[in-house]
VOMI-737380 format. One record per residue (C-alpha): x, y, z; residue number from 1; chain. Coordinates in steps of 0.25 Angstrom, whole numbers. Example, Ala and Ser with C-alpha at 12.3 -4.5 7.8 and 13.67 -1.06 7.14 Angstrom:
<<49; -18; 31>; 1; A>
<<55; -4; 29>; 2; A>
This chain:
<<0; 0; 0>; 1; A>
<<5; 13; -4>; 2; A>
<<2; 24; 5>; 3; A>
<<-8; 36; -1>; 4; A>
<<2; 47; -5>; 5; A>
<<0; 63; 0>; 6; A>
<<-4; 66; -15>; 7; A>
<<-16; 55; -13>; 8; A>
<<-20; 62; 1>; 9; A>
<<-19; 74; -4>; 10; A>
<<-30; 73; -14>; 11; A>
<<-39; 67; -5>; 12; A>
<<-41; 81; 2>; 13; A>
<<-51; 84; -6>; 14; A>
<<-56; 81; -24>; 15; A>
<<-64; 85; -34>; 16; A>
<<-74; 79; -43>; 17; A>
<<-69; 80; -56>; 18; A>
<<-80; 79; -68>; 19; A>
<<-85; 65; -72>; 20; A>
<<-90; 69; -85>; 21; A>
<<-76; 71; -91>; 22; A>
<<-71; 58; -87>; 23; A>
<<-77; 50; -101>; 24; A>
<<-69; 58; -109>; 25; A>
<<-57; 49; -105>; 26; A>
<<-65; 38; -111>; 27; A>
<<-71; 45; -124>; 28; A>
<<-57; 48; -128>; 29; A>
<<-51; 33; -125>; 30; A>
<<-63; 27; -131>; 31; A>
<<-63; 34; -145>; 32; A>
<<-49; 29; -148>; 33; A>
<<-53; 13; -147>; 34; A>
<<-59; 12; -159>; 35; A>
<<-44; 18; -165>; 36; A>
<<-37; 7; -157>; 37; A>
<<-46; -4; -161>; 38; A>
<<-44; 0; -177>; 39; A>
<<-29; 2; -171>; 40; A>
<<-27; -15; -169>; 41; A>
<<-26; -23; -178>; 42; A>
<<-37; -34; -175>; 43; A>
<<-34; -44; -182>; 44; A>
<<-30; -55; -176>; 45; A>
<<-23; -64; -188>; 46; A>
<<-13; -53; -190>; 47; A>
<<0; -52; -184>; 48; A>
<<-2; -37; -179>; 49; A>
<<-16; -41; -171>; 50; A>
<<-18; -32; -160>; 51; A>
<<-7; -20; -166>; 52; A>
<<-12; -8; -163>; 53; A>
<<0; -1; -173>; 54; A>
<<-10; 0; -185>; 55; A>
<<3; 6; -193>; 56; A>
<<9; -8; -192>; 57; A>
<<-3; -18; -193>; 58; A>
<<-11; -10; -202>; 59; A>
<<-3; 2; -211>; 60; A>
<<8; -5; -211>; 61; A>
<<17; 7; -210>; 62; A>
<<23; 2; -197>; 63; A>
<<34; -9; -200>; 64; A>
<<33; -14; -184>; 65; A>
<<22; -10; -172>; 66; A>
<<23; 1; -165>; 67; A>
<<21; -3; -149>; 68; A>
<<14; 8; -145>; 69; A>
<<1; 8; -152>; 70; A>
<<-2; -5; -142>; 71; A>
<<-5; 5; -132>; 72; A>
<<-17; 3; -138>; 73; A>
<<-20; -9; -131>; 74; A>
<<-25; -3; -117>; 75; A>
<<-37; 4; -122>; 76; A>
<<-41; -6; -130>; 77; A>
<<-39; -15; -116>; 78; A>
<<-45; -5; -108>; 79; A>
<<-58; -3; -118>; 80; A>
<<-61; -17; -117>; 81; A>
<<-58; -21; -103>; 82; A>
<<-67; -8; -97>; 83; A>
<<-81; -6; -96>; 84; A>
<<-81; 8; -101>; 85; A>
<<-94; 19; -104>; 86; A>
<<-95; 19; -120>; 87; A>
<<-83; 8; -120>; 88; A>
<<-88; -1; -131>; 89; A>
<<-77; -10; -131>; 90; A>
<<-77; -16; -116>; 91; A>
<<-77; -30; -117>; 92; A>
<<-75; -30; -131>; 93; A>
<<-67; -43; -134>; 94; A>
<<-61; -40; -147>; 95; A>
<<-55; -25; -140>; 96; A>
<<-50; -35; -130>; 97; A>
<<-44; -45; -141>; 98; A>
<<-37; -32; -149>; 99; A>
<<-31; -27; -134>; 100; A>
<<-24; -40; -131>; 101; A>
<<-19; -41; -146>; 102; A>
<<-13; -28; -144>; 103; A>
<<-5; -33; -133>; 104; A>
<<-2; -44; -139>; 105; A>
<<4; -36; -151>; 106; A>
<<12; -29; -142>; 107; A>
<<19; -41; -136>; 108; A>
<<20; -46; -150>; 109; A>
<<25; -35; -158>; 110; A>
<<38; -31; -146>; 111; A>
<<50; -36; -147>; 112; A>
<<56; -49; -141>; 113; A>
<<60; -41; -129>; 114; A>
<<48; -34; -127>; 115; A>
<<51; -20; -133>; 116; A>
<<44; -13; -146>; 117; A>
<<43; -5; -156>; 118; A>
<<37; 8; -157>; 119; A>
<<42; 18; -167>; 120; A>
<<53; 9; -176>; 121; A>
<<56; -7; -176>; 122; A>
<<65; -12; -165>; 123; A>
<<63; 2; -158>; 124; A>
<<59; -6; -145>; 125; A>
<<52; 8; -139>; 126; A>
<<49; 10; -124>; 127; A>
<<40; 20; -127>; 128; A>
<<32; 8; -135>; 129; A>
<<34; -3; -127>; 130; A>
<<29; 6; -113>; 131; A>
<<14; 11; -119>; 132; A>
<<12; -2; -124>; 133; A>
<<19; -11; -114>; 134; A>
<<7; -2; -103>; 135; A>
<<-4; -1; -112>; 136; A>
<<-2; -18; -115>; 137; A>
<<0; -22; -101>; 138; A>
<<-12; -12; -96>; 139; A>
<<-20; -18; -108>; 140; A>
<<-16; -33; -103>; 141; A>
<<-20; -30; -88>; 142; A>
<<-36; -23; -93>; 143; A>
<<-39; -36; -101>; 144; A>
<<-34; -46; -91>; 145; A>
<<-25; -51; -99>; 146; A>
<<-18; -66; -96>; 147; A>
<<-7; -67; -106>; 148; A>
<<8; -75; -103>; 149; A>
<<13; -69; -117>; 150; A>
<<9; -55; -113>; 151; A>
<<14; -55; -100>; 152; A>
<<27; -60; -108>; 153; A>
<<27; -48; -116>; 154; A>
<<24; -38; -105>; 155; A>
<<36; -45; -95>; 156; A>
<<44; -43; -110>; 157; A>
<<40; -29; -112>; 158; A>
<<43; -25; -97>; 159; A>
<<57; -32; -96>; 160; A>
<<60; -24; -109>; 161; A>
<<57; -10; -103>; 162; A>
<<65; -14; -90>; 163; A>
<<77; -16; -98>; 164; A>
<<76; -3; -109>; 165; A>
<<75; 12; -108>; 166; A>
<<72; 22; -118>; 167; A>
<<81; 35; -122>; 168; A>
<<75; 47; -116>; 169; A>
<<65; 50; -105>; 170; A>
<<53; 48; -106>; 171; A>
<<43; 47; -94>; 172; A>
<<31; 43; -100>; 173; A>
<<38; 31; -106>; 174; A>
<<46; 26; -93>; 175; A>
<<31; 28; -86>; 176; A>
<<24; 20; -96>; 177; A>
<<36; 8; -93>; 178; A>
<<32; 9; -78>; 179; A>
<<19; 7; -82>; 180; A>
<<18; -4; -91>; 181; A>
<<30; -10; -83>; 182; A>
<<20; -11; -69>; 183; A>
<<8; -14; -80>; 184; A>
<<17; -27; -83>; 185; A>
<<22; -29; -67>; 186; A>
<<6; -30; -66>; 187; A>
<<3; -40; -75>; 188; A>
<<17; -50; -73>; 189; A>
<<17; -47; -58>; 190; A>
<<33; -44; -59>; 191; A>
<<38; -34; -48>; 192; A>
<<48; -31; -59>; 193; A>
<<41; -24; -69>; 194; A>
<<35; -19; -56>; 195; A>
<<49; -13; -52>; 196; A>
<<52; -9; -67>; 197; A>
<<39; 0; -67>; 198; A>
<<43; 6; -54>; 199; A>
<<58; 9; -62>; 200; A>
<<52; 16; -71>; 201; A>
<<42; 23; -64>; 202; A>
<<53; 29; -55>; 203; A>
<<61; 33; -68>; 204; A>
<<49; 40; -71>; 205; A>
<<49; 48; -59>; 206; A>
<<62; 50; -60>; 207; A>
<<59; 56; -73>; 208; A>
<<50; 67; -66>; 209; A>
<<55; 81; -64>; 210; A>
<<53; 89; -52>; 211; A>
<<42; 98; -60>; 212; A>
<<34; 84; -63>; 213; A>
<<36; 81; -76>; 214; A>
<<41; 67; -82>; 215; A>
<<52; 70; -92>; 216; A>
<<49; 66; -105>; 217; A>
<<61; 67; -116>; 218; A>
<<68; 79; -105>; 219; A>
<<55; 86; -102>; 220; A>
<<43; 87; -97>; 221; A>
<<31; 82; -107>; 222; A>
<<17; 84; -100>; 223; A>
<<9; 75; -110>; 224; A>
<<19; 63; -109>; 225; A>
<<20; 68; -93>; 226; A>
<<5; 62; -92>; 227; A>
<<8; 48; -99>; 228; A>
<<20; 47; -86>; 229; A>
<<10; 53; -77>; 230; A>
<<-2; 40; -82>; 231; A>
<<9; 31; -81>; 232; A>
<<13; 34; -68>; 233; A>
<<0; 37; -62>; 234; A>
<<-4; 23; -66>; 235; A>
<<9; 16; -59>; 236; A>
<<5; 23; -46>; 237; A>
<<-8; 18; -47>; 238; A>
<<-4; 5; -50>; 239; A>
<<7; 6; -40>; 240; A>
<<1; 15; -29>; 241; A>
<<16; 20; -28>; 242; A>
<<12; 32; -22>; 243; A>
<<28; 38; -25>; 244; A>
<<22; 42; -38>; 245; A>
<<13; 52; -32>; 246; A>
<<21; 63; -30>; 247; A>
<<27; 61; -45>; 248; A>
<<13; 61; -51>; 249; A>
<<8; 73; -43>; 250; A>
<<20; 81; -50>; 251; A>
<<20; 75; -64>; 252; A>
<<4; 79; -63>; 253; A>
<<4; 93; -57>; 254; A>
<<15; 95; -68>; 255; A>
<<6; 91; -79>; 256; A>
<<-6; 98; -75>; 257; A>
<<3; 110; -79>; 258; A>
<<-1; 107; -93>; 259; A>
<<-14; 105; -95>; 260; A>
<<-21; 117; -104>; 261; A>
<<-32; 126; -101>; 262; A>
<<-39; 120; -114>; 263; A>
<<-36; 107; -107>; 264; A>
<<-25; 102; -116>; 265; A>
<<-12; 95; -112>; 266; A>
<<3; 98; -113>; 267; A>
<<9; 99; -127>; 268; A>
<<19; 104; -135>; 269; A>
<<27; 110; -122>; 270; A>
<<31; 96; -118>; 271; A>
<<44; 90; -119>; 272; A>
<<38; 81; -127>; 273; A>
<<26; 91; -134>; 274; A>
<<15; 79; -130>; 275; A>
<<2; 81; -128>; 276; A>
<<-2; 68; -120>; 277; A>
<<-11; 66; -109>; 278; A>
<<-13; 54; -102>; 279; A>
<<-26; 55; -91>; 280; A>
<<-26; 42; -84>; 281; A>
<<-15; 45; -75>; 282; A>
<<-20; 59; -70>; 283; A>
<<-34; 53; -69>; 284; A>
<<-26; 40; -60>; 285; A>
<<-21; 56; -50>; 286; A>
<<-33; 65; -51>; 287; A>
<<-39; 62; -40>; 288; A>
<<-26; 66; -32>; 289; A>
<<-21; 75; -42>; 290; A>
<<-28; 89; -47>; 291; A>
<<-16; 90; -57>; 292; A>
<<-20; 75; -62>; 293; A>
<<-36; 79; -62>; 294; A>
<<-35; 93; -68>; 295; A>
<<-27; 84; -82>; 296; A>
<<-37; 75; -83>; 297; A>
<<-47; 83; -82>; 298; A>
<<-40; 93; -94>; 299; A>
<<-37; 82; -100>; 300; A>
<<-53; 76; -102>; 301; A>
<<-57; 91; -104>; 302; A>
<<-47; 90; -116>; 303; A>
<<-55; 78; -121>; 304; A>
<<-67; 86; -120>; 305; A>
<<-63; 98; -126>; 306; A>
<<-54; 91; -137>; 307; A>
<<-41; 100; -131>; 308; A>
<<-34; 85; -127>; 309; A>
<<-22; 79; -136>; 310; A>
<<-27; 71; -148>; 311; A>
<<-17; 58; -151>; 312; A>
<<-24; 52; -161>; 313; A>
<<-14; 47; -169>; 314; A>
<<-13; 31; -171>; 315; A>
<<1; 30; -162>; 316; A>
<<-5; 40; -150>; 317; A>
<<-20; 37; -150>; 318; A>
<<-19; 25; -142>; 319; A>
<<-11; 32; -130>; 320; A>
<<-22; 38; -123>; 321; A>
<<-35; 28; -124>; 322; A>
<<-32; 18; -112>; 323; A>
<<-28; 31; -103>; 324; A>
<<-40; 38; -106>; 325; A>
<<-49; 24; -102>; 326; A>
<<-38; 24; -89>; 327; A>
<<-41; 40; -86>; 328; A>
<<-57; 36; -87>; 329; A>
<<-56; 24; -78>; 330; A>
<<-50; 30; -68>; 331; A>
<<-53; 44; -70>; 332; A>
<<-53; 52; -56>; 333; A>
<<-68; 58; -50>; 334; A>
<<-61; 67; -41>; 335; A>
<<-49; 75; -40>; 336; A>
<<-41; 84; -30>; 337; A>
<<-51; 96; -27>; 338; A>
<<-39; 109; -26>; 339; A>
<<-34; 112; -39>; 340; A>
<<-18; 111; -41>; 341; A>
<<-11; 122; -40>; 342; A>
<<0; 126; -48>; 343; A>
<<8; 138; -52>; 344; A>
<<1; 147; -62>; 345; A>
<<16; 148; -69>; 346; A>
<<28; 137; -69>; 347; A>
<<40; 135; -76>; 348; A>
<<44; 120; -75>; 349; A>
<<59; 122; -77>; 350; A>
<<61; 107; -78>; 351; A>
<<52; 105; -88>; 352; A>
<<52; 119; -96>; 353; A>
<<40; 124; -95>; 354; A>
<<32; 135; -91>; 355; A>
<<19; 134; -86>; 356; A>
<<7; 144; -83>; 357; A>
<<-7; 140; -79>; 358; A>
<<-16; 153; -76>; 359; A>
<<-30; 151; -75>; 360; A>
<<-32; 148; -90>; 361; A>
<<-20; 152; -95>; 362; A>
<<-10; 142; -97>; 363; A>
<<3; 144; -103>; 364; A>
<<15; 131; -105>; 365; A>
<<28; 135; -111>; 366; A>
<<39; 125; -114>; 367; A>
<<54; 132; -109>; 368; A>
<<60; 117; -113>; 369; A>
<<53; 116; -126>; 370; A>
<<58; 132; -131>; 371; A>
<<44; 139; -128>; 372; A>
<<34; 128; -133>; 373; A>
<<21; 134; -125>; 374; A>
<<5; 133; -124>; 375; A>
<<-2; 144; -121>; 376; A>
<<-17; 144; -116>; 377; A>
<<-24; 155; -113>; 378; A>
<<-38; 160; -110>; 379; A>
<<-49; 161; -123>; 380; A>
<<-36; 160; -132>; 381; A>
<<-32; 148; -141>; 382; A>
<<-21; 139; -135>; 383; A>
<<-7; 145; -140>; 384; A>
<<4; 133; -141>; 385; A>
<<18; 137; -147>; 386; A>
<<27; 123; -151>; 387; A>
<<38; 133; -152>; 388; A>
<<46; 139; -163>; 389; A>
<<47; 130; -178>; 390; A>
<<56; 137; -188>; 391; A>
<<59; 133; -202>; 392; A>
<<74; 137; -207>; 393; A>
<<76; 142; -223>; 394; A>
<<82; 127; -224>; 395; A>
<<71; 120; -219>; 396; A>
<<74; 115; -208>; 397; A>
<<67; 116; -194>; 398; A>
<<68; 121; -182>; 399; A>
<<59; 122; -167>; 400; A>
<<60; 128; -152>; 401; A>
<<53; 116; -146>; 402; A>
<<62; 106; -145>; 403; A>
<<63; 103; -130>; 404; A>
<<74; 108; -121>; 405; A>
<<75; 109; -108>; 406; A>
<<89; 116; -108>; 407; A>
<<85; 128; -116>; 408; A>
<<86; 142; -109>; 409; A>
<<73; 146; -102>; 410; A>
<<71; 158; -94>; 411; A>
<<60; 158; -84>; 412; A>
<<55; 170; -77>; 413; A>
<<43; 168; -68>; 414; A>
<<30; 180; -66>; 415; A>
<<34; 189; -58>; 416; A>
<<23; 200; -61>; 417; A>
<<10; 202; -71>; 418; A>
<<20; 213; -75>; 419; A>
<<32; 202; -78>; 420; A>
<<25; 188; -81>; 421; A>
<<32; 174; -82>; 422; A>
<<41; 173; -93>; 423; A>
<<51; 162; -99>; 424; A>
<<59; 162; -109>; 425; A>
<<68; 150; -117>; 426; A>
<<76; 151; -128>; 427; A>
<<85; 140; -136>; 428; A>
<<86; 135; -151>; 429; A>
<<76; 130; -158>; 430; A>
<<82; 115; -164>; 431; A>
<<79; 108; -179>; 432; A>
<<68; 100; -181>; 433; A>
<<69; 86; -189>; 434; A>
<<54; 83; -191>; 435; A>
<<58; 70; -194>; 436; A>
<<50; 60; -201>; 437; A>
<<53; 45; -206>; 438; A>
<<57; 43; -219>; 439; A>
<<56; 27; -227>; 440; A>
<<72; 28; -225>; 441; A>
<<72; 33; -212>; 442; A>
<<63; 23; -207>; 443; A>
<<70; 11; -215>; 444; A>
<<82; 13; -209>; 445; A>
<<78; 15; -196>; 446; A>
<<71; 1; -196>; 447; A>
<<82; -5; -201>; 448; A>
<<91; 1; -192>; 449; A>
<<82; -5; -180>; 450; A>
<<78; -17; -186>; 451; A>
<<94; -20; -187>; 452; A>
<<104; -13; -177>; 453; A>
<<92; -4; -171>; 454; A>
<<87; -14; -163>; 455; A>
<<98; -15; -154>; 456; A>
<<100; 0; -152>; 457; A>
<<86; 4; -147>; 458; A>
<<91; 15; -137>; 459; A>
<<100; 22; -147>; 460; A>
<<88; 22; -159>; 461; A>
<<78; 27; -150>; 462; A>
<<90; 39; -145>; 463; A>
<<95; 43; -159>; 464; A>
<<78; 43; -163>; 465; A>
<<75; 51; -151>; 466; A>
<<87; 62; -153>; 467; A>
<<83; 64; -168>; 468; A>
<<69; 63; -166>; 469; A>
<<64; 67; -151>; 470; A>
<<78; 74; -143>; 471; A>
<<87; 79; -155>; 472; A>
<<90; 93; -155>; 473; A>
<<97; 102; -165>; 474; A>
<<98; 116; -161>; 475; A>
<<94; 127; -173>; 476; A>
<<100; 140; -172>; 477; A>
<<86; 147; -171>; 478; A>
<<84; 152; -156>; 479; A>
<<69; 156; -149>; 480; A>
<<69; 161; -138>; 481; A>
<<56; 161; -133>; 482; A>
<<50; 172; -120>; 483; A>
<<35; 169; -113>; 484; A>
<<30; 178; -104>; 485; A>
<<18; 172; -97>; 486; A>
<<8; 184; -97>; 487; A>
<<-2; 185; -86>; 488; A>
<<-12; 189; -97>; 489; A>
<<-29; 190; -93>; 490; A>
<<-35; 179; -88>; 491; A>
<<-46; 182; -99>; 492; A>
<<-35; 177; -109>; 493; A>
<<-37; 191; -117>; 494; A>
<<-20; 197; -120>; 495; A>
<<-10; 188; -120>; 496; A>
<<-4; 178; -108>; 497; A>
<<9; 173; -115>; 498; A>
<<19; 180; -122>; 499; A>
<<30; 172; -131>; 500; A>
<<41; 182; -137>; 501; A>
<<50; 170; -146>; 502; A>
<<61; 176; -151>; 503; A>
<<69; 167; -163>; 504; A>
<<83; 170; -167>; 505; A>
<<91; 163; -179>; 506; A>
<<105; 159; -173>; 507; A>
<<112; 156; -184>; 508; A>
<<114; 165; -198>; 509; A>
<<110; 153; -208>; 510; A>
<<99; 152; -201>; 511; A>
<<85; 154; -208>; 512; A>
<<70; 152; -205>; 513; A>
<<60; 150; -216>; 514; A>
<<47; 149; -207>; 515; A>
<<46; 147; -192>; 516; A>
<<33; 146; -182>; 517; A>
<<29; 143; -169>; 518; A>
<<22; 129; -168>; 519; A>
<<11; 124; -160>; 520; A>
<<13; 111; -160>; 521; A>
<<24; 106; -167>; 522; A>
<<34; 96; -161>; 523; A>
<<48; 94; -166>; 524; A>
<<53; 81; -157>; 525; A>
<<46; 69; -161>; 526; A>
<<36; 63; -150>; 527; A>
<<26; 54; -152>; 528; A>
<<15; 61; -144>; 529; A>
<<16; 75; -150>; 530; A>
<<9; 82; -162>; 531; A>
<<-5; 75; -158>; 532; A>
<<-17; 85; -161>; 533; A>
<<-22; 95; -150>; 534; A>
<<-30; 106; -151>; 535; A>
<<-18; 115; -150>; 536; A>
<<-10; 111; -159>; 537; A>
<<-19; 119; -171>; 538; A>
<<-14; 131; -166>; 539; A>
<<-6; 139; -178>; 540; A>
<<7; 140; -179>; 541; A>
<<13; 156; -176>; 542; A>
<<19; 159; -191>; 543; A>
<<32; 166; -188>; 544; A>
<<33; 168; -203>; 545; A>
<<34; 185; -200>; 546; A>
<<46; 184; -192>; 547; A>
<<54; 175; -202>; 548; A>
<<60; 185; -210>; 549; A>
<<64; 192; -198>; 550; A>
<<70; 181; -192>; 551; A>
<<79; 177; -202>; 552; A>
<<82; 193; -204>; 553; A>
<<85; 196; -191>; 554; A>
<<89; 182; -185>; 555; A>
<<79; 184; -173>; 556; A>
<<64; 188; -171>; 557; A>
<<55; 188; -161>; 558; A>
<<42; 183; -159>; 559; A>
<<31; 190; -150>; 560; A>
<<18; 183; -145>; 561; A>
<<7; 187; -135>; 562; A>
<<-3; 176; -133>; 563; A>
């Protein structure tokens, strides 16, 4: 027994009801993707692929192997058929059951001989894979009371494998979701060392928290893959009742809450990684104790209400989010902590970068790591986001201000007067831009490459792929120095509340621009959960077309805008 912790006690001084009639949103949503996923499977059971869900592979015929994480898609299709649900015209369904279990069984049949797999390239043998599947197949396994010595092989097989290898780089959400599926799997076989081995993990996760609460995702702080750690661990505790993780959770949510909109969206291009993810079920699992957990799932259904949420609709992302939803329904909170959270109306979160006002509904996030990458929200006004500077030079080639760096020169002065507001300022170099696609070539000779010496050199692939792809940096000698000053502005939302002077220089004399902008929602590094459609992301561009000439005249110009 593990004793109730002071965060427990504390929220049971006094809660709130919270409203009933939002809580089948959760389920609407989860519930119009299943009819995706049953056309997703391949159903028939004389083919080799029965129970894929990679309809690239099994059906197109694009793909040349299975990617592992569209298996994921196994635990909704489990849960919709072991569930009695309102409007759930699947529940007890034995052929949803039979297309569940053959999904699993792909994914045991379609890994490696050691357990590993393939998500992005053949021989790649990804965590990142093998995690969302290795949880979303074990939980799947566990809803349909499952007795199979051949699965229970392949789950002891994939655990042992992600005992014994790392990934390059630091990702929390992916070493959470290996906690996870690793106690999923301690569950099922009864072993206390997949037990111990969750417990590894999950203490390397913590390990991985800063002081301000965020998990660090590739150097930084990324508040929609922060919610995938946050389910994840929310889920061990109550599994666990590990009350050491109280504490963590309370600081990894409060820091959160920081980022949820007035119009009731989610995080964005500010993050480290620019995602706009939102996982419920693990702030539904800590409402009750947590105002910070609640006020996010609430946003979060009112964004399903009102259409503001992230869409990832996409045949690779769409099947993340169904089964959580169903979990945040089932186990959706009825009450919360009465007081409201309080928190500073401004904060700048030098570990992470970024700068955060809340006032009333005015709401301002600006991005010191990522060069002044900012949303703004304000009163009556139409969400302003700025993905930062993109220049064309006279030879074509590329250039933005987004690309995360948390070693770039920041200059942070806090409000001291109505008379002399907040203000920061950051400046650096804006860096090329590959925009790289595949190419027949390209991909030939990658393939060949893993299916001969690639196999054996997992570690360094993935490296050089991440350094051209995700972490690379090459410096262009184009500097933005970027100045906010966080106006107190009415609270009517009439004059302006943020002023933004950018001020651009061309460092080197053979330097040239051709065109340049400010985005709203490009992303320059590839990752895998950005550029899904949100309402925000149909704001113009700002045309800087008028200060080219002057520019490339007077090697530096300046920007002003009042918004």
């Amino acid at each position: 027994m593990h004793p109730r912790s002071a965060w427990h006690e504390k929220a049971e001084g006094g809660s709130a009801a919270r409203d009933p009639a939002f809580r089948g949103l959760y389920l609407s949503a989860a519930l119009a993707e299943i009819p995706r996923l049953l056309g997703a499977v391949d159903r028939n059971p004389y083919r080799a692929t029965y129970g894929c869900l990679d309809r690239q592979y099994w059906h197109y015929r694009t793909s040349s192997f299975p990617s592992e994480m569209y298996q994921e898609g196994v635990l909704p299709l489990a849960l919709v058929c072991a569930t009695r649900l309102p409007e759930n015209r699947w529940y007890g369904n034995a052929r949803v059951r039979e297309l569940a279990v053959a999904g699993i069984r792909f994914a045991a049949r379609a890994s490696h001989a050691d357990g590993s797999c393939d998500d992005y390239y053949p021989f790649e043998r990804a965590l990142g894979a093998a995690v969302f599947s290795l949880q979303a197949t074990a939980r799947a396994y566990q809803l349909l009371e499952m007795d199979d010595p051949d699965l229970v092989a392949w789950f002891r097989l994939r655990a042992d494998w992600l005992i014994a290898h790392e990934e390059s780089g630091r990702l929390s959400n992916h070493q959470a979701l290996a906690a996870l599926g690793l106690l999923r799997v301690a569950q099922i076989t009864g072993s206390e060392r997949y037990r111990d081995a969750a417990e590894a993990r999950t203490e390397r996760v913590l390990g991985w928290q800063s002081e301000e609460g965020w998990f660090e995702e590739y150097g930084g702080a990324d508040p929609g893959y922060q919610t995938v750690t946050i389910d994840c661990l929310a889920k061990i505790r109550r599994i666990t009742a590990d009350q050491r993780l109280d504490e963590p959770l309370r600081r990894a949510v409060d820091f959160t809450r920081l980022f949820l909109h007035p119009d009731h969206s989610y995080a964005g291009e500010y993050g480290s990684r620019g995602t706009y993810h939102f996982y419920p079920h693990g702030m539904e699992l800590l409402a009750a104790q947590s105002g910070s957990a609640a006020d996010l799932a609430d946003g979060f259904l009112k964004s399903l209400r009102t259409g503001t949420q992230a869409h990832f609709s996409d045949d690779r992302m769409f099947a993340h989010r169904p089964a959580n939803l169903i979990e945040a329904y089932l186990d959706w909170s009825p009450v919360r902590p009465a007081d409201p959270e309080e928190t500073e109306p401004t904060r700048y979160l030098r570990g992470a970068g970024l700068l955060v006002r809340r006032e009333g509904r005015r709401h301002t996030v600006i991005s010191a790591a990522r060069g002044g990458v900012f949303k703004h929200f304000t009163p009556g006004r139409a969400p302003v986001t700025d993905a930062g500077l993109i220049v064309q030079t006279v030879d074509g080639r590329v250039a933005v201000s987004q690309w995360h760096d948390p070693a770039r020169h920041v200059d942070f002065r806090p409000a001291e007067s109505k008379q002399a507001p907040a203000c920061l300022s950051v400046s650096g170099p804006l860096d090329w831009a590959r925009f790289e696609t595949a190419t027949p070539l390209k991909q030939a000779l990658l393939h060949l490459g893993m299916c001969s010496v690639g196999r054996f050199l997992r570690t360094l692939v993935r490296r050089l792929l991440q350094e051209r792809l995700i972490t690379g940096r090459r410096a262009c000698p184009i500097r933005l120095t970027r100045a906010f000053e966080l106006l107190p502005g009415p609270e009517s939302g009439d004059g302006p509340s943020l002023r933004v002077r950018d001020t651009i220089e061309l460092t080197s004399p053979k330097i040239r621009v051709r065109r340049m902008a400010f985005g709203t929602d490009h992303q320059a590094a590839y990752v895998a959960a950005s550029g899904v459609y949100q309402p925000s992301v149909l704001a113009p561009w700002v045309d800087l077309a008028p200060y080219v000439d002057e520019l490339n005249a007077r090697r530096r110009v300046t920007v002003l805008r009042e918004l």
